[in-house]
N, C-alpha and C positions, 0 to 999 in steps of 0.2 A: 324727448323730454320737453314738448310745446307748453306743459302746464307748468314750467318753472321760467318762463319766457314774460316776464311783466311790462305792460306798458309802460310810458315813463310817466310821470304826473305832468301837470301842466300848475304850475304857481304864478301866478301875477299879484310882484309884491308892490307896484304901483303903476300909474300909465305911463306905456310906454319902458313898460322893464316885463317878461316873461321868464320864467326857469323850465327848464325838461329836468326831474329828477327822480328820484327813488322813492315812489307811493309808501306814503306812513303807516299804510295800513301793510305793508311788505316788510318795513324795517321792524314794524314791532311785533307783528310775524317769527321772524325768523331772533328776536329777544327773547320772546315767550318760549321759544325749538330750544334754544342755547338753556334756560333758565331750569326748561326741564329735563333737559341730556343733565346738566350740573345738578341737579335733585338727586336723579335717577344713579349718576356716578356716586355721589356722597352716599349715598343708601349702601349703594352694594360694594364700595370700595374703602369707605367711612371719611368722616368728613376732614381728617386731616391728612390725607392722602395726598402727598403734589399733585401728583396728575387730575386730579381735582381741582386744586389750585389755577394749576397752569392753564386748564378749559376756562376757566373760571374769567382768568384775566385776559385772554384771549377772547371770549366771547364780549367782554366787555369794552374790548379797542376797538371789534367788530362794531359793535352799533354805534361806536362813537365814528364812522364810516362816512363819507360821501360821494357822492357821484353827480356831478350837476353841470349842466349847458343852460350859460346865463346868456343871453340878448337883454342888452342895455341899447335904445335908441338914441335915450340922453349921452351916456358916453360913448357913443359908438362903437358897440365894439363888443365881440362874442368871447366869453371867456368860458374855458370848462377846468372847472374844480372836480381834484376827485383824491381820496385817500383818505389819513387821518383829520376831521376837523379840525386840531389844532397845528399837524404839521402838513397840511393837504397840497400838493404840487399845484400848478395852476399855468396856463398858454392862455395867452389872447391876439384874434385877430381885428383885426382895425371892418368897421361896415363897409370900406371902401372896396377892400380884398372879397366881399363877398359880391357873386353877382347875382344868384337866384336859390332859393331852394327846388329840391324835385321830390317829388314820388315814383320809386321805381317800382309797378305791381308784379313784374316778376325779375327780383333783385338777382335771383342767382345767373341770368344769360349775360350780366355783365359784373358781376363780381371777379371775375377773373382778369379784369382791365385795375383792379385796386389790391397791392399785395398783403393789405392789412385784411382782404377779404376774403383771402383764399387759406386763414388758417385751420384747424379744424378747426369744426364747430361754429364756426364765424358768420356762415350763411348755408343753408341749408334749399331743396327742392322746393317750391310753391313760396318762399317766403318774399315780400315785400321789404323796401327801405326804407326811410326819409333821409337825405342827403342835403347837405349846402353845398351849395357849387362856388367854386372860387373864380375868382379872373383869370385866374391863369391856367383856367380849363380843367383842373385838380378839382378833386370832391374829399369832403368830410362825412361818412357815416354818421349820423345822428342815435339811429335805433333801426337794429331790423327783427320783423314780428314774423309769427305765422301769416301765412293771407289771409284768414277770415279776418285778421285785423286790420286787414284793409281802411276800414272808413274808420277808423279810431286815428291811427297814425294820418290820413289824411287831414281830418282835424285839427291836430297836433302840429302839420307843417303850413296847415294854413291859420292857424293864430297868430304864428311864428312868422311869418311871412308879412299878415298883414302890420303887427307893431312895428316892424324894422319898416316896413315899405316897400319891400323886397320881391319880385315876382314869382309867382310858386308853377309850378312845370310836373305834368305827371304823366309817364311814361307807360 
């Protein structure tokens, strides 16, 4: 399923702030999918049907959705948002905790050293990472792609690298 695998966007909402998040053109994607499953159910199910309904508001919490990896230089400090926009969890680590980011071009010979890596599905044969390496020798998974997405994600961990000041490392 490589063609449901999306890069992450790159937003720079000022200097010296960067985001990795869920390309607009993916979110309103998969609005348009939802809008027309909810058409195609009301048709054939009629439009006062719950389960209608239920798709209905369900697809609607969906695109109220997020998923983002903020680098702030200003505040130091790497924060990743992700769930409902208005009730969204949120972790941040301080710039000092981080010491490099890396690119791993073939992430699955050491995915087995990260347990969050070894789920299904999680990484796969030929696939690539971007990673931030922490001080204390521990890594964060950023995004892993297929490899021809090599030099995309490469991009993406050196823009990231360069705002923070960060040294980028590729394996």
């Amino acid at each position: 399923m490589i063609f449901l695998t999306f890069l992450p966007a790159l937003v720079r909402r000022r200097p010296g702030r960067v985001e990795l998040t869920v390309p607009a053109l993916v979110r309103g994607g998969y609005l348009a999918l939802g809008a027309a499953f909810v058409f195609l159910m009301s048709r054939s199910l009629g439009g006062s049907n719950p389960i209608t309904w239920l798709f209905t508001v369900i697809i609607a919490l969906a695109s109220l959705s997020e998923d983002r990896w903020i680098f702030d230089a200003e505040s130091r400090e790497m924060r990743r948002r992700f769930g409902l926009l208005l009730a969204a969890k949120s972790w941040a680590l301080d710039m000092d905790g981080i010491s490099s980011f890396e690119l791993d071009s073939d992430a699955w010979e050491t995915a087995s050293a990260d347990p969050t890596e070894t789920l299904p599905g999680a990484m796969r044969k030929g696939w690539c990472a971007l990673r931030v390496i922490l001080s204390d020798g521990r890594s964060v998974m950023l995004s892993a792609q297929p490899g021809k997405r090599l030099a995309a994600l490469r991009n993406l961990g050196l823009a990231v690298a360069e705002t923070l000041g960060k040294p980028f490392e590729e394996n």
